[in-house]
C-alpha positions as a Markdown table, in Angstrom:
| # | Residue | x | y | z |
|---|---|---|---|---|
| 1 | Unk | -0.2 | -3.6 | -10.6 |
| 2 | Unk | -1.1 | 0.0 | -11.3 |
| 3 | Unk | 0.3 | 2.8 | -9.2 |
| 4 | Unk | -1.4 | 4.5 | -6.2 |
| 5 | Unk | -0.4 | 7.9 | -7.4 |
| 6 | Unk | 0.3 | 9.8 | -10.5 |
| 7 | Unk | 4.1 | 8.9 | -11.7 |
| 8 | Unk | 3.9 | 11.7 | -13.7 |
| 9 | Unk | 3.0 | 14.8 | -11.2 |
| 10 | Unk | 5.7 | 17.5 | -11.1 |
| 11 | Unk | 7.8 | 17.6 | -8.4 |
| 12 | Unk | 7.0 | 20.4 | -5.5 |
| 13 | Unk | 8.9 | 21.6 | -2.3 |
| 14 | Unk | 8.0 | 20.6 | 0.9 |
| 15 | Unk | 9.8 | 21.8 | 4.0 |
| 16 | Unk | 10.5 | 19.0 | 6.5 |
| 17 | Unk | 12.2 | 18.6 | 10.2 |
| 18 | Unk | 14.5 | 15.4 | 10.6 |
| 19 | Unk | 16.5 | 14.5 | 13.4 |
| 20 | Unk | 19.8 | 16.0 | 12.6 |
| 21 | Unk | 21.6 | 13.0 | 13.7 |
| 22 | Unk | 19.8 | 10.5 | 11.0 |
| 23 | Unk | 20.3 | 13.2 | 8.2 |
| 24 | Unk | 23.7 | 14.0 | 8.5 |
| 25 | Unk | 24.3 | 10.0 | 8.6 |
| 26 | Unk | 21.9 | 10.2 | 5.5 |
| 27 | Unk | 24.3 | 12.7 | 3.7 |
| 28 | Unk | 27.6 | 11.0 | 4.5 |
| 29 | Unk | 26.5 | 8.0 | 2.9 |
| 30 | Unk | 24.8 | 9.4 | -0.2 |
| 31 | Unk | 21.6 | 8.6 | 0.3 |
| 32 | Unk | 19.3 | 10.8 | -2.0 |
| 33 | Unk | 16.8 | 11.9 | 0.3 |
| 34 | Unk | 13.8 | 12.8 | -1.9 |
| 35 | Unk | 13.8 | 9.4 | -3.8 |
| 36 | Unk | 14.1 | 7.7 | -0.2 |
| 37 | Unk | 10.9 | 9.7 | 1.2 |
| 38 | Unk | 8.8 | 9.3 | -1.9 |
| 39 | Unk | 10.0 | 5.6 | -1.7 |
| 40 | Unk | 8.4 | 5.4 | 1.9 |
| 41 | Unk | 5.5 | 7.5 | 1.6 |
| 42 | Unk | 4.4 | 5.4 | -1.8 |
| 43 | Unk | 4.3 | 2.3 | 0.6 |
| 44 | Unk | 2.5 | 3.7 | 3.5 |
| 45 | Unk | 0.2 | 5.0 | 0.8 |
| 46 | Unk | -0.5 | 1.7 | -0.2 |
| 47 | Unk | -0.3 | 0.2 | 3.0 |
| 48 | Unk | -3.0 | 2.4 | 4.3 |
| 49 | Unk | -4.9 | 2.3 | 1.0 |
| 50 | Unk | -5.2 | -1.1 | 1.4 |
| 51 | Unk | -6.1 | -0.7 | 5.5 |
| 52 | Unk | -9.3 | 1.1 | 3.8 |
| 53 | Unk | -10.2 | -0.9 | 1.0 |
| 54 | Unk | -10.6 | -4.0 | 3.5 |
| 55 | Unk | -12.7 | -1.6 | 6.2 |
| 56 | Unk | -14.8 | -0.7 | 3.3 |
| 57 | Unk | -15.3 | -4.1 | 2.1 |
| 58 | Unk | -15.3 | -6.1 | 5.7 |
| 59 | Unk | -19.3 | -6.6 | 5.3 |
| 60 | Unk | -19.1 | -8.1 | 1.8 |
| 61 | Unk | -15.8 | -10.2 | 2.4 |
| 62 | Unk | -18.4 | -11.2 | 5.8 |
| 63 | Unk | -20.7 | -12.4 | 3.4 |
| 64 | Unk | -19.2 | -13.8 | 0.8 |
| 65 | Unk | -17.2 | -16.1 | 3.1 |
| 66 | Unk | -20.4 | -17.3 | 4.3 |
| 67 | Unk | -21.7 | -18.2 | 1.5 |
| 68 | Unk | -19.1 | -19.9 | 0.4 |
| 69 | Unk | -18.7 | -21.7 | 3.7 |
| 70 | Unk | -22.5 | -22.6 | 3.7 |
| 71 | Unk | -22.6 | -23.6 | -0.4 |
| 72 | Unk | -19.2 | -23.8 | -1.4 |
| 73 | Unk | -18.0 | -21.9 | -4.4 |
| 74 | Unk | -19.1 | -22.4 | -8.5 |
| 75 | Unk | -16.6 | -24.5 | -9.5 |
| 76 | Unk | -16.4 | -27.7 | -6.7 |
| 77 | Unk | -18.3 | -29.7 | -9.2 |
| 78 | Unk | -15.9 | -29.0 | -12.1 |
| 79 | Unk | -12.7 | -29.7 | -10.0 |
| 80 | Unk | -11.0 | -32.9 | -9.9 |
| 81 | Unk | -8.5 | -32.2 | -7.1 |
């Protein structure tokens, strides 16, 4: 499956605010912090990429199924299961 982003981007700065409880427990065990972000924010990228590929395709997913409910799909006649 191809990647939502570019793998390849440099790397830039950001400044963030965590709760100083969950980053000094972050620390203490070793946990490398900017692999664990881009980690989560690749997956809620893709979770909400995929959140808007289905709103943007709801009317044609709509119709499709009905057409396939109403004349099933190309292939019934070739299937022997």
């Amino acid at each position: 499956m191809l990647p939502s982003y570019d793998l390849n981007a440099p790397k830039r700065a950001a400044n963030l605010r965590i709760n100083e409880d969950l980053l000094s427990k972050a620390k203490s065990l070793n946990i490398n912090l900017s692999a664990t972000l881009e980690k989560a924010l690749a997956q809620a990228l893709k979770e909400k990429q995929r959140e808007q590929w289905l709103a943007d395709n709801r009317q044609a997913i709509a119709a499709y199924n009905e057409h396939v409910e109403s004349n099933g799909v190309f292939s019934d006649e070739l299937r022997s299961f």
